[in-house]
C-alpha positions as CSV (number, residue, x, y, z in Angstrom):
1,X,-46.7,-141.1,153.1
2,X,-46.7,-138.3,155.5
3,X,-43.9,-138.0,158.8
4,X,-46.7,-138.1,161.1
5,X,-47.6,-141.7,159.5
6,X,-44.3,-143.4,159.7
7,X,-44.2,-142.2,163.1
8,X,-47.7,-143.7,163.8
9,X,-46.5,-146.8,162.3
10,X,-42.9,-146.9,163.7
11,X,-43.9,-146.3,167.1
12,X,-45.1,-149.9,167.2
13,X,-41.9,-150.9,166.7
14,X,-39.5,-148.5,169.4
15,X,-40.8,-146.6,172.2
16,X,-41.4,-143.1,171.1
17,X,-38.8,-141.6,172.5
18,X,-36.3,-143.7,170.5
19,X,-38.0,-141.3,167.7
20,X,-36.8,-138.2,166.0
21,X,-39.4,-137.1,163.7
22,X,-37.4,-134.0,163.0
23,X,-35.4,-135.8,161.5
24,X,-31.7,-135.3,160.4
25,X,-31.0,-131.6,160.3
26,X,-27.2,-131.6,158.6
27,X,-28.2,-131.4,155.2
28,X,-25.1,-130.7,154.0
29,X,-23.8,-134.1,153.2
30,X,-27.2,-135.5,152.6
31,X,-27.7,-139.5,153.7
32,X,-30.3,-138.6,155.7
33,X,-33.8,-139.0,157.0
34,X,-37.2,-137.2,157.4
35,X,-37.0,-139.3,160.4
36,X,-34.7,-140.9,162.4
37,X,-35.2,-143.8,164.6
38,X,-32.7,-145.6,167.1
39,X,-33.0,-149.1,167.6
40,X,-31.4,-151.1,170.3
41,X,-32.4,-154.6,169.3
42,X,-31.7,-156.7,166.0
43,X,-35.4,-157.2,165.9
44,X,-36.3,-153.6,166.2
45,X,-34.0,-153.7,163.2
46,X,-35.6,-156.0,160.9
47,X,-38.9,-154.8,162.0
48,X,-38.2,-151.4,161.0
49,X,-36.7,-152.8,157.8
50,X,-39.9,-155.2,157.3
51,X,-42.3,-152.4,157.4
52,X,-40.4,-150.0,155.1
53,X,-40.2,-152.8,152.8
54,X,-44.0,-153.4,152.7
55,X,-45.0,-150.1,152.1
56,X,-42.1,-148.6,149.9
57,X,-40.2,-146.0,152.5
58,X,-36.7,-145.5,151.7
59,X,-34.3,-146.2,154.2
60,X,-30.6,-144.5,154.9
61,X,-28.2,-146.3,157.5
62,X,-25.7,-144.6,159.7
63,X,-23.7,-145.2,162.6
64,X,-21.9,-142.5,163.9
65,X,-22.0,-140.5,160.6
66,X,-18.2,-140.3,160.0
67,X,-19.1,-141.2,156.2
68,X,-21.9,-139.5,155.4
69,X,-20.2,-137.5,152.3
70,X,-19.2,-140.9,151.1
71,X,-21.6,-142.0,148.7
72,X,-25.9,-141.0,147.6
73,X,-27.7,-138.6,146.1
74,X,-30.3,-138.5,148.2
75,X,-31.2,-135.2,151.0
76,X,-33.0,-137.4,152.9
77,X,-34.3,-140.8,152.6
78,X,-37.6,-141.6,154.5
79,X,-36.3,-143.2,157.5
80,X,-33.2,-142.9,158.5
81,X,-32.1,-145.8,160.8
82,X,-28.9,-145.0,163.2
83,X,-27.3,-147.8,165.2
84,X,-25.4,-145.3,167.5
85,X,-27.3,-147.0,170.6
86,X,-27.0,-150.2,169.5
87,X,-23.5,-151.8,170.5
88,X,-21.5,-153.6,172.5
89,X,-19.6,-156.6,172.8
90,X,-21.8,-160.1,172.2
91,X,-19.0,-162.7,173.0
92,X,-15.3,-163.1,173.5
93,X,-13.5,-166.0,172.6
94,X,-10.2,-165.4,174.0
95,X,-8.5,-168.9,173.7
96,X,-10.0,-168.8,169.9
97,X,-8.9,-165.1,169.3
98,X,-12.1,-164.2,168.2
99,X,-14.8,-161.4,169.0
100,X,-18.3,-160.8,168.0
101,X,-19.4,-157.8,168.4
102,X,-22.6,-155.2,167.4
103,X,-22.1,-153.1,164.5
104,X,-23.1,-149.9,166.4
105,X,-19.9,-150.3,168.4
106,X,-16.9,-148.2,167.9
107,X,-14.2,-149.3,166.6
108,X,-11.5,-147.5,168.9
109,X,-14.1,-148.8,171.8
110,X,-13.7,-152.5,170.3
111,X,-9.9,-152.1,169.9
112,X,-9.7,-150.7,173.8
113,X,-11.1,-153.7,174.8
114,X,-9.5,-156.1,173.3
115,X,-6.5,-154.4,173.8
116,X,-6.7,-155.4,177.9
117,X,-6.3,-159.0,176.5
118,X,-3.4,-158.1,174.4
119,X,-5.5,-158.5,171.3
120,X,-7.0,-156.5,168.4
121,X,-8.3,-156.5,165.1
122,X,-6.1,-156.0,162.3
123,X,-7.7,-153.4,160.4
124,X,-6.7,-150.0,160.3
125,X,-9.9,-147.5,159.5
126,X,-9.5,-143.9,159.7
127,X,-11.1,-141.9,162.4
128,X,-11.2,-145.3,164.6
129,X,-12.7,-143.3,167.6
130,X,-15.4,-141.9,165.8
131,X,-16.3,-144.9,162.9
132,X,-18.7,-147.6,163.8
133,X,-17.5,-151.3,163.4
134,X,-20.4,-151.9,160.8
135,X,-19.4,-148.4,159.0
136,X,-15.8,-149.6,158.5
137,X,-17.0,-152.9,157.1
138,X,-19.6,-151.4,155.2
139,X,-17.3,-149.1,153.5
140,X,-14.0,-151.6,153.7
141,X,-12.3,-148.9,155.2
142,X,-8.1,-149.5,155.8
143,X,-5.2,-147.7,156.3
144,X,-1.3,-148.2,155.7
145,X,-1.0,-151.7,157.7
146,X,-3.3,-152.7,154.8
147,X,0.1,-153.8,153.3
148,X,0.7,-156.6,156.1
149,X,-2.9,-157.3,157.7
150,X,-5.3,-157.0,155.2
151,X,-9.0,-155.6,155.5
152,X,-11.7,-156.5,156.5
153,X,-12.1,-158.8,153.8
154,X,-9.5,-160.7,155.9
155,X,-10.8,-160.3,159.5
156,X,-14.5,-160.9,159.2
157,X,-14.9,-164.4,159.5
158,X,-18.9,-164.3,160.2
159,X,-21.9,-161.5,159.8
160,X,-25.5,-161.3,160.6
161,X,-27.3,-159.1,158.1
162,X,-30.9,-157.8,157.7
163,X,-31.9,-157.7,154.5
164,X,-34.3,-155.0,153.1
165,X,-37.6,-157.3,153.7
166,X,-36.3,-157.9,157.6
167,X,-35.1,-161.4,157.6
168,X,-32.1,-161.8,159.2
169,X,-29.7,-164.2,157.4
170,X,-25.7,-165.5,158.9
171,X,-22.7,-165.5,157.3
172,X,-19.6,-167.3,157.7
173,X,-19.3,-168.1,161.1
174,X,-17.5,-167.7,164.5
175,X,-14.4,-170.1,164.4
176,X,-11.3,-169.3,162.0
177,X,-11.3,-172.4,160.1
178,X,-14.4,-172.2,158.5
179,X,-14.3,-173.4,154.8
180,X,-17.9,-174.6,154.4
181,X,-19.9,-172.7,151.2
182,X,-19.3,-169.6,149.4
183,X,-17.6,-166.8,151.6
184,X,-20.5,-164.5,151.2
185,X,-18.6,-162.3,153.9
186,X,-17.3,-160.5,151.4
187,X,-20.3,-160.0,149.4
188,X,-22.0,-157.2,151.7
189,X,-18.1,-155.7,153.0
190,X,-17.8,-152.7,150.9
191,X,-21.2,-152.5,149.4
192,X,-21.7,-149.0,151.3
193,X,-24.9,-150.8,152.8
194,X,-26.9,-151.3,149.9
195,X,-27.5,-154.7,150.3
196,X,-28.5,-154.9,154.1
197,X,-28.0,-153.8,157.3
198,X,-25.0,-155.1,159.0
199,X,-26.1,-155.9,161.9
200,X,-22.9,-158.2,164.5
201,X,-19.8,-158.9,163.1
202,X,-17.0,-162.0,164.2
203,X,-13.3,-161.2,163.7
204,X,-10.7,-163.0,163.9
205,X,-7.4,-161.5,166.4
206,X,-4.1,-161.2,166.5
207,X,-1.8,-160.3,169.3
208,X,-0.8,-157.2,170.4
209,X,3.0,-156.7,168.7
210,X,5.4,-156.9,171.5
211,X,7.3,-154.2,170.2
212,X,6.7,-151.5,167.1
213,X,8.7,-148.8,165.5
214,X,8.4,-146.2,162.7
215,X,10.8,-145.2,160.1
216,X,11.1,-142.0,158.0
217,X,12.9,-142.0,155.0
218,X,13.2,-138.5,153.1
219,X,13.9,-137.6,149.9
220,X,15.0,-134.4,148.3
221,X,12.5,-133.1,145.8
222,X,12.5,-134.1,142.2
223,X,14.0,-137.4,143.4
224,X,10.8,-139.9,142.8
225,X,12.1,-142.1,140.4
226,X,14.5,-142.8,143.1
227,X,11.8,-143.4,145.6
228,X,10.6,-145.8,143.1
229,X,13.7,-148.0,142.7
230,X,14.1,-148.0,146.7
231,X,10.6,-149.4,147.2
232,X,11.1,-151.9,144.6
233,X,14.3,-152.8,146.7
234,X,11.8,-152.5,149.9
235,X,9.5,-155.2,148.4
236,X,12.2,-157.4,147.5
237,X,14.1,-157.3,150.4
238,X,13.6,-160.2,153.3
239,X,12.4,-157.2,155.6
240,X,8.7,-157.6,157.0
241,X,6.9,-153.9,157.5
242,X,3.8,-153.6,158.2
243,X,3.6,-150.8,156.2
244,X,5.4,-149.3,153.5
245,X,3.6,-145.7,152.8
246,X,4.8,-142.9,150.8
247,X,3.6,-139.3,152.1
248,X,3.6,-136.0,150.2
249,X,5.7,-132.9,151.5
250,X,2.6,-131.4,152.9
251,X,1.2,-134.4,154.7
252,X,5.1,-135.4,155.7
253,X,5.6,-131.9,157.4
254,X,2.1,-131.9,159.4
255,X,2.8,-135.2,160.7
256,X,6.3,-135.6,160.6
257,X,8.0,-131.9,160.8
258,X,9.7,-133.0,157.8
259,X,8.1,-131.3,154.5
260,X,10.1,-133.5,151.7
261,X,8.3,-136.6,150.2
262,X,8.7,-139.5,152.8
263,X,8.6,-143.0,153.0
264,X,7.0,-143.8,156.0
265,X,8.0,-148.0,157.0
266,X,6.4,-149.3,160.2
267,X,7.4,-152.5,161.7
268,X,6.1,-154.6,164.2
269,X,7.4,-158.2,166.2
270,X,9.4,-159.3,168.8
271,X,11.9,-155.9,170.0
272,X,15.1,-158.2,168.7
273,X,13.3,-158.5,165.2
274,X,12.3,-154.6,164.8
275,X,15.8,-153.7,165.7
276,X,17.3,-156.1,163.2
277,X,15.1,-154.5,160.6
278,X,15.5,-151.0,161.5
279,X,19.2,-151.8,160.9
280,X,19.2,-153.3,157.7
281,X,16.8,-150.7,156.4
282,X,19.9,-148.0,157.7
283,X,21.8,-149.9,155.4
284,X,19.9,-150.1,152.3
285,X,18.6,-146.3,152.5
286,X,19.9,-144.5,149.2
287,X,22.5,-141.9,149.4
288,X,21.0,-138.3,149.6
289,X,18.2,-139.6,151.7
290,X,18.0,-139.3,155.7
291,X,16.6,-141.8,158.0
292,X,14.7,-141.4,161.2
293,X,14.0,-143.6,163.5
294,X,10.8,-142.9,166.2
295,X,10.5,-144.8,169.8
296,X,7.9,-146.9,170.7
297,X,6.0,-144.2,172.3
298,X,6.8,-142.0,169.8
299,X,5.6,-144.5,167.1
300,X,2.1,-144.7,168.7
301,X,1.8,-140.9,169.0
302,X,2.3,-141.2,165.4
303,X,-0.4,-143.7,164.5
304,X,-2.9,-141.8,166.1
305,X,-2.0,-138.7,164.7
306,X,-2.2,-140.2,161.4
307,X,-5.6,-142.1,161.9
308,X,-7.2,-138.9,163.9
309,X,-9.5,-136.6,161.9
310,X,-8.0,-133.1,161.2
311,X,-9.5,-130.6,163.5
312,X,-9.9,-127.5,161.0
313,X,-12.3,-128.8,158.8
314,X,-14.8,-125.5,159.2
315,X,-11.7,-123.3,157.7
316,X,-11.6,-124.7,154.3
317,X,-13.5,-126.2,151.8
318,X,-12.8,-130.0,152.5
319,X,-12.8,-133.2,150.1
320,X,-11.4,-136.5,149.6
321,X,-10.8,-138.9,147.4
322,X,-8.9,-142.8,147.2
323,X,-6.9,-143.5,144.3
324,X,-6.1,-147.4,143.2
325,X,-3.2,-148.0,140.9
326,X,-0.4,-150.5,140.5
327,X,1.5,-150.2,143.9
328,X,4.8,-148.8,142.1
329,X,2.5,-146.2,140.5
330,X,1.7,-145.0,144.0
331,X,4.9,-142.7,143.3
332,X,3.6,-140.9,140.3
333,X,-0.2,-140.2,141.9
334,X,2.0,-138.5,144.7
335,X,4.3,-136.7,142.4
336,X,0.8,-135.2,141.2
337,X,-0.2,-134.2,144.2
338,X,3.1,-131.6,144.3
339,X,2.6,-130.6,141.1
340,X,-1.0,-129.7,141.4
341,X,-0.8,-127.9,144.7
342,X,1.9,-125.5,143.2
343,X,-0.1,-125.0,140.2
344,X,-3.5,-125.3,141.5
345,X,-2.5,-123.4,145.3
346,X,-4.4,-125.4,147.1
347,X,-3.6,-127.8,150.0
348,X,-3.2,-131.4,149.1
349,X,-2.5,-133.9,152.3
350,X,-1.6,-137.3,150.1
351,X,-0.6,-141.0,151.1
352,X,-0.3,-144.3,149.0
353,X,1.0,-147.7,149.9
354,X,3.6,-148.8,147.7
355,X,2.8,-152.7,149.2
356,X,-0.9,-152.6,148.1
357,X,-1.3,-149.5,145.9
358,X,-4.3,-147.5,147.4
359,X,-4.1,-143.6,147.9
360,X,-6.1,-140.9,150.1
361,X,-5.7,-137.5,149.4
362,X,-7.5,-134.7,151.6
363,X,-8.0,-131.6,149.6
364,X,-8.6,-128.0,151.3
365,X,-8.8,-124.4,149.8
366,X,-10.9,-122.9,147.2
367,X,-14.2,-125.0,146.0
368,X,-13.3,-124.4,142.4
369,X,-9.8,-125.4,142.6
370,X,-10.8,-128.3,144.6
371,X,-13.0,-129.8,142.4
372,X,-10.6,-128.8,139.4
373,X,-8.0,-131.1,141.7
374,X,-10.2,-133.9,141.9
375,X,-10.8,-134.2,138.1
376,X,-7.0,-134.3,137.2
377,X,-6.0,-136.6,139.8
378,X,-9.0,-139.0,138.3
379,X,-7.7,-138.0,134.8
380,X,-4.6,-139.5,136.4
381,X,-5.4,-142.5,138.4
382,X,-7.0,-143.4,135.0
383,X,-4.1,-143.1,132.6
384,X,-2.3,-145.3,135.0
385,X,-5.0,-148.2,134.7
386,X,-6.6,-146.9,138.4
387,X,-9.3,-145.7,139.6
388,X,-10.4,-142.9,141.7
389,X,-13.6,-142.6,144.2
390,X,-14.8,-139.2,146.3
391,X,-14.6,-140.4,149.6
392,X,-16.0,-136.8,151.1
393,X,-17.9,-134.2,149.1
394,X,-21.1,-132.1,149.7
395,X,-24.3,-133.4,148.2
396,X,-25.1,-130.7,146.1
397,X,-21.4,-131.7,144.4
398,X,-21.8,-134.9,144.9
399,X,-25.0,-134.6,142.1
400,X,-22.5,-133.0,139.3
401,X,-19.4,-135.4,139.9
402,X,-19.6,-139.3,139.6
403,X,-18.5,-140.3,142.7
404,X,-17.3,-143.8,141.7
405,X,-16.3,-142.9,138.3
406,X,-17.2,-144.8,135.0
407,X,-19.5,-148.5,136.0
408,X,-17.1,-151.0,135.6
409,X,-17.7,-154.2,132.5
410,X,-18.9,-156.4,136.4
411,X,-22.1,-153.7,136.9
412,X,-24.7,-155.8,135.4
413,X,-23.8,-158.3,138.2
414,X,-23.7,-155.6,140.9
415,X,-27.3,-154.7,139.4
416,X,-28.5,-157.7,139.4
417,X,-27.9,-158.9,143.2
418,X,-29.4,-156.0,144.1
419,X,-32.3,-156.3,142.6
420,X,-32.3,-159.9,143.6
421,X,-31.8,-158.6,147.4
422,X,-33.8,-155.7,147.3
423,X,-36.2,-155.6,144.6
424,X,-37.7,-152.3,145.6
425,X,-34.6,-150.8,146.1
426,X,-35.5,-149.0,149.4
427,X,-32.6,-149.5,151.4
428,X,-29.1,-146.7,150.9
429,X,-30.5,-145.9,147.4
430,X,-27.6,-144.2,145.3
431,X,-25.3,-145.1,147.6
432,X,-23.5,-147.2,145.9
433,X,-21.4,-147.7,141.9
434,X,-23.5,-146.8,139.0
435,X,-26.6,-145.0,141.9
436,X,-27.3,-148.6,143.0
């Protein structure tokens, strides 16, 4: 079908000027669409959805495009649906500690707001000012407080979802103690959209801490099996961190000014508890290592730093990848990382969580060497029992490398509700394992 006829057809739906039928120019990461339409309702939504459907137009989603070199083989699908104008906050339950919210929203928005009731959501994505609440779900995006607060697969207590034909289904609901049926939450968080559009989403709060700090612990190089032992100790111990992350020399000296491997442990509580801690972790730190301590302030200045998108990207060639392993392995996918970038000279900004085991590792430098990185490290991940997945590549790469690896023995059943769901497999084709 021609652009000028989806237009014809989807001005019935939007006003016109909701309509881009130049589509998406940035063609680079692919994900796109021949054209692009904004809506600001859930029923412009499933209508858009409903007639795509019905007459076989593939259909990309995006929110504020922060993952668009995650996932799909596709330049351009036929319509590309962006939920940048359709957000905001639906209801508040403060007493409850809950929030409903559109999945157009921000995330750093959503966590501003909440934060003037001394609440938030206890998910840490990357990028939080720029990702969409309905991108982070979509691709269960977390960070280092993974290790205490979970993901979303822990927050999102309720959805409602589009599916590919328009109907719009609920999941889960809007109190925390909701036990009745399947939790088919979880079903659609992390599906990379495949399955439908996401289109509110209820979390479930927690306070503000009162009071949080951030430790560094460095090590001398060559000292990982060290690092190793101590995090055991960590994990054993009766401390309660948030986060227990390991950072590579390079990553460790942009953030940190220190560039040795370093353990990065973040607390939060009451200011009494995080002292308490911070001095029993001064007493269990191993000899030849050195222990920092940051403020309050300083620890925010930290977080954000960490969470905030690095601002060269146009100098290098850029890509990333996560890494899943046993969390103790965590220290030999970093020990990689060092031995690669001296080998391989390229720039390798690595993390891992030694509570929960996942690993993101920015690549810069030569496109060659980069892609040379990316194949060790999943040659890696993989003789440790992990897995590895290209989190941000160009298309045209993207085509030549599997971004999600080997299908897994469970792909006939990730087939299977797809097909069930959307049987003519127009909605984020290739997005997901396997170029479901």
């Amino acid at each position: 079908m021609s652009t000028a006829s989806i237009v014809s057809r989807l001005k019935a739906v939007v006003p016109e000027y909701r309509i881009d039928d130049g589509g998406d120019y940035d063609f680079r990461f692919g994900n796109g669409g021949k054209v692009s339409v904004y809506p600001k309702t859930e029923q412009e939504i499933a209508d858009i959805l409903a007639y795509a459907n019905e007459s076989g137009q593939t259909v990309s989603v995006m929110g504020s495009g922060t993952k668009k070199g995650f996932g799909g083989l596709m330049e351009s699908a036929d319509i590309l649906i962006s939920l940048r104008d359709y957000k905001g906050i639906v209801e508040h339950v403060q007493g409850d500690m809950t929030v409903t919210v559109k999945a157009g929203t921000l995330f750093g928005d959503l966590q501003h707001f909440l934060a003037g009731f001394q609440q938030k959501v206890a998910i840490d994505p990357f990028t939080p000012e720029a990702a969409t609440v309905g991108g982070v779900i979509a691709a269960n995006d977390s960070g280092p407080k993974r290790f205490r607060h979970g993901s979303a697969r822990d927050s999102v207590i309720g959805m409602r979802i589009v599916y590919p034909d328009g109907t719009i289904i609920h999941t889960g609901g809007k109190v925390v103690k909701n036990v009745a049926g399947y939790d088919m939450n979880k079903l659609f968080i992390g599906s990379m959209g495949t399955l439908g559009v996401i289109s509110e989403a209820t979390f479930k709060l927690r306070p503000l801490p009162k009071y949080e700090s951030v430790a560094f612990v460095t090590f001398p190089a060559n000292h990982m099996e060290e690092i190793r032992r101590f995090a055991i100790q960590l994990l054993d111990a009766i401390l309660e961190p948030v986060a227990i992350e390991l950072l590579n020399p390079t990553l460790a000296a942009n953030l940190t000014g220190h560039g040795c491997t370093t353990m990065v442990v973040g607390f939060e509580d009451v200011e009494s508890s995080v002292l308490y801690q911070e001095n029993m972790l001064s007493t269990m730190k191993p000899s030849g290592s050195e222990l920092f301590i940051l403020s309050e302030e300083e620890t925010k200045q930290f977080w954000h730093a960490f969470y905030s998108k690095r601002n060269d990207d146009n100098e290098f060639f850029k890509a990333g990848i996560k890494i899943g392993v046993v969390n103790s392995d965590v220290v030999s996918i970093i020990d990689e990382t060092i031995k690669l970038e001296n080998s391989e000279y390229i720039e390798m900004e690595a993390h891992g969580g030694l509570g929960h085991g996942l690993c993101r590792i920015n690549l810069y430098g030569e496109e060659a060497k980069v892609i040379d990185a990316i194949k060790q490290m999943r040659n890696k991940a993989e003789q440790l029992g992990g897995y590895a997945v290209i989190t941000h590549l160009p298309l045209t790469l993207r085509k030549e490398l599997s971004v999600w690896g080997e299908k897994p023995p469970y792909f006939f059943l990730l087939e299977g509700i797809k097909k069930e769901i959307d049987p003519k497999g127009i909605l984020n084709p290739y997005r997901f394992v396997g170029g479901i």
